[in-house]
N, C-alpha and C positions, 0 to 999 in steps of 0.2 A: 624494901623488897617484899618482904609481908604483904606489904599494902596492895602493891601490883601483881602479887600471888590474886590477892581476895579480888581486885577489880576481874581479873581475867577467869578468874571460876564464877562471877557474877554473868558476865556477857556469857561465858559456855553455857551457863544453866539458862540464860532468856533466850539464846539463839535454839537450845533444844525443843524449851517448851513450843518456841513459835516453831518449829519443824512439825513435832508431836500435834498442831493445832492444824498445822495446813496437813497432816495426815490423813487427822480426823475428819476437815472439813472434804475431804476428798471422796473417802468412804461416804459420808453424807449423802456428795454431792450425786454420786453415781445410784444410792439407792433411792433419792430420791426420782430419779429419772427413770429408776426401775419402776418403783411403789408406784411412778405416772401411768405408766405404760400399760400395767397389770390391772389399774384400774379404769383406764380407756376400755379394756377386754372385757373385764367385767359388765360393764355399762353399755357393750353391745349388742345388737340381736343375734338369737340364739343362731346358729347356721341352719339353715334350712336348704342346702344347695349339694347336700350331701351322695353320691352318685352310686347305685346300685353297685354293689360290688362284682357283681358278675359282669360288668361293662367295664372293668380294670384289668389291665396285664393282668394274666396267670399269676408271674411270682409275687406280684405286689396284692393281686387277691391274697394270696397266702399268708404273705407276711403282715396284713390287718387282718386277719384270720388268727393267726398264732401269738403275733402281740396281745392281742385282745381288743385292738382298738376299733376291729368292725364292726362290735357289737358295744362299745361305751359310746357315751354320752360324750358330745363333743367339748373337748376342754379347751377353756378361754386362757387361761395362762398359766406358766410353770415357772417356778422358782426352785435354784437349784446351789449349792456350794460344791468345789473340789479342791484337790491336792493336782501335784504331780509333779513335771520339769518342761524347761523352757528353754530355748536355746534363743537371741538375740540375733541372730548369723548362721548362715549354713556351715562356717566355721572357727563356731564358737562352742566354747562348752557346754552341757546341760547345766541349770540351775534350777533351783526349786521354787517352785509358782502354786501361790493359793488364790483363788478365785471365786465370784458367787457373779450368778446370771440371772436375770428377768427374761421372758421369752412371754409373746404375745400370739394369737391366732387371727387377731378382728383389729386390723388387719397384721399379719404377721409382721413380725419386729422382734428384737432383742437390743438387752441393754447386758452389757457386761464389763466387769472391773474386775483385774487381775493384778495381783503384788508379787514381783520377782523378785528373791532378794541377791541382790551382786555380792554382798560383804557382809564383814561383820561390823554392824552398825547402819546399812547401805543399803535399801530397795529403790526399785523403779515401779511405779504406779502405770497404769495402762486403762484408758475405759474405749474399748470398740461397744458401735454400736449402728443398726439399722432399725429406724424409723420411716413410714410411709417411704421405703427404698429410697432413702437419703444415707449414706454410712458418715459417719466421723470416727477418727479413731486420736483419742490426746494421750500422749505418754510425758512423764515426770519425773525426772531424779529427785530420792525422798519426796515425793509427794508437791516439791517447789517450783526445783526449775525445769519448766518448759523443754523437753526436747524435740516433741512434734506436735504437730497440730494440723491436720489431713483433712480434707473434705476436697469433693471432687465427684465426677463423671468415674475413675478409677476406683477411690473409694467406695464409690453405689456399690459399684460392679463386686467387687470383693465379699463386701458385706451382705452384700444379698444371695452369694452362691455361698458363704458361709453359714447362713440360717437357712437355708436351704436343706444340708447335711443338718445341722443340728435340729430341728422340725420333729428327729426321730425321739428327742426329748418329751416331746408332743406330740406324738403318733398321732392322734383324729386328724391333726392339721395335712395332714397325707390326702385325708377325706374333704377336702375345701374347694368346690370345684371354680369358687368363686374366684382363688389364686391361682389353683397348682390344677394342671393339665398332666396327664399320664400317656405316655406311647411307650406300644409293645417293642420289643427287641427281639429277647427270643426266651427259653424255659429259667436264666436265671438273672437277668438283666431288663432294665426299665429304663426309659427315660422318661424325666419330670421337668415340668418347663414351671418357675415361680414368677409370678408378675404382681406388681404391687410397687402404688406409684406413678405407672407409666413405664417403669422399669421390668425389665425382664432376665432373667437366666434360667440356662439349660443344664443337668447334669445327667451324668446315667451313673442310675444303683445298681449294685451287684445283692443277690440274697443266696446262703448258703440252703446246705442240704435240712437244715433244720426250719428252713423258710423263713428266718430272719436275717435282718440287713449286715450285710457284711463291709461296706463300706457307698460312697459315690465318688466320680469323678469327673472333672471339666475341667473347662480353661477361666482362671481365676489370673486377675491382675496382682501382680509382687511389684508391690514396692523396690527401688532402685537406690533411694534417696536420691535429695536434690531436686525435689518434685517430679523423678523420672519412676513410670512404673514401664510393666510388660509383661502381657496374656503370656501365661506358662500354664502349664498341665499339673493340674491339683489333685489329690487323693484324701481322703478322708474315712478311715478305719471305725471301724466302729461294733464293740464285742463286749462281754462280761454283763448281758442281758437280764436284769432281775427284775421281779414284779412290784411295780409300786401305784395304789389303788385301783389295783384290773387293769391293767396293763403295764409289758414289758418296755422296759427302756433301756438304754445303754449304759452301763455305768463305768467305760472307757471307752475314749477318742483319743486318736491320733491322727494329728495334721501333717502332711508332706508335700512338700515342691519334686515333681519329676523333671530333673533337669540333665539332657543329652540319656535321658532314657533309664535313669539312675533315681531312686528315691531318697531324698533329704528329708529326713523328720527334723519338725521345728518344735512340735506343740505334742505331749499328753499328760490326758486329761485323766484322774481317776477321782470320778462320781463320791460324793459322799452322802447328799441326802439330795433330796427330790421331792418336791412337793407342790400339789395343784391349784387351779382357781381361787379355794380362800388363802392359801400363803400362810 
């Protein structure tokens, strides 16, 4: 019995280490595709395509006005960590989700890996990401087994109206006219059209009485499973504004599905450090 005690706390202990190994190589695996990414941006030409401000909606003047970002230097890439909760399902529980993102301008992209944990002993790994408007998103129980692996015409779509909203990480990129195209609305509303790839999306920002961004919204493809998605009407909040080197950023997001007119939060985010071009 001893014996079969010690073989079975022998395999527990190699089956951990190899879990703890495919953890780690996962973590790796996603900053490596960041560290690619932010040094693509590095390594590109300065923007020069940057568009008078007085030729931009009103509230979107403002709001590169008040951020700080009409008057910095255009920033090549951000890197950034957070906390916060996550929900799986519009009904499912929150759970707590820590995360760290790469985000690029030249040409815009983000790479991002997030750890949920379900239990105790028990996380699910996640890395979304767009590159040259291509999205993938891989998700993993403990870090092992596969439970999706996404790419697609849908995924583009997603991921590119999701960097979209997040961009406000990286305010200049607001100022790129090489991507992003601006149309007026009216005194507190804008719409931004992102291209990059071949690819395109459209949202419209909201900016509060303070003239920063208060959230965007479009129609973003949701996942169905079963390889089935479907354009639904997205919202994307975004508040608790602090300055990090001459300009304001967000330092929470919250993601929502409006569905039958109703808002479903899945995703918030709270900010914990923030940091530019050298990383």
């Amino acid at each position: 019995m001893t014996t079969w005690i010690g073989i079975a706390l022998a395999v527990f202990a190699a089956l951990a280490l190899l879990v703890l190994e495919r953890r780690e190589r996962f973590e790796r695996s996603a900053a490596a595709e960041g560290a690619a990414l932010a040094a693509r941006a590095a390594a590109s030409a300065p923007n020069s395509h940057r568009p008078q401000l007085d030729g931009l909606p009103a509230p979107v003047r403002r709001y590169l006005e008040v951020s700080g970002a009409g008057r910095h230097a255009p920033l090549r890439a951000a890197h950034l960590r957070h906390g916060g909760t996550f929900r799986p399902g519009l009904d499912k529980p929150w759970l707590p989700i820590r995360g760290e993102q790469w985000l690029s301008s030249a040409p815009p992209g983000f790479v991002w890996h997030g750890r949920v944990r379900a239990g105790a002993g028990l996380w699910i790994d996640a890395r979304d990401r767009s590159v040259d408007g291509e999205g993938e998103m891989l998700v993993k129980l403990a870090s092992t087994v596969t439970l999706q692996r996404a790419r697609g015409a849908a995924l583009d779509q997603g991921a590119l109206l999701r960097l979209l909203g997040e961009l406000a990480w990286m305010p200049t990129a607001f100022l790129d006219a090489r991507h992003l195209r601006w149309e007026a609305i009216d005194a507190d509303h804008a719409r931004a059209t992102l291209a990059v790839g071949g690819r395109a999306v459209t949202a419209t920002f909201a900016f509060g009485p303070d003239g920063l961004m208060t959230g965007m919204s479009g129609e973003r493809e949701r996942d169905l499973g079963g390889g089935r998605s479907v354009k639904t009407p997205f919202h994307g909040a975004s508040g608790d504004f602090r300055p990090v080197d001459g300009v304001l950023v967000p330092f929470h997001m919250e993601a929502s599905w409006i569905i039958e007119g109703r808002p479903f939060p899945y995703a918030r985010f709270e900010v914990e450090e923030v940091a530019f071009d050298g990383l």
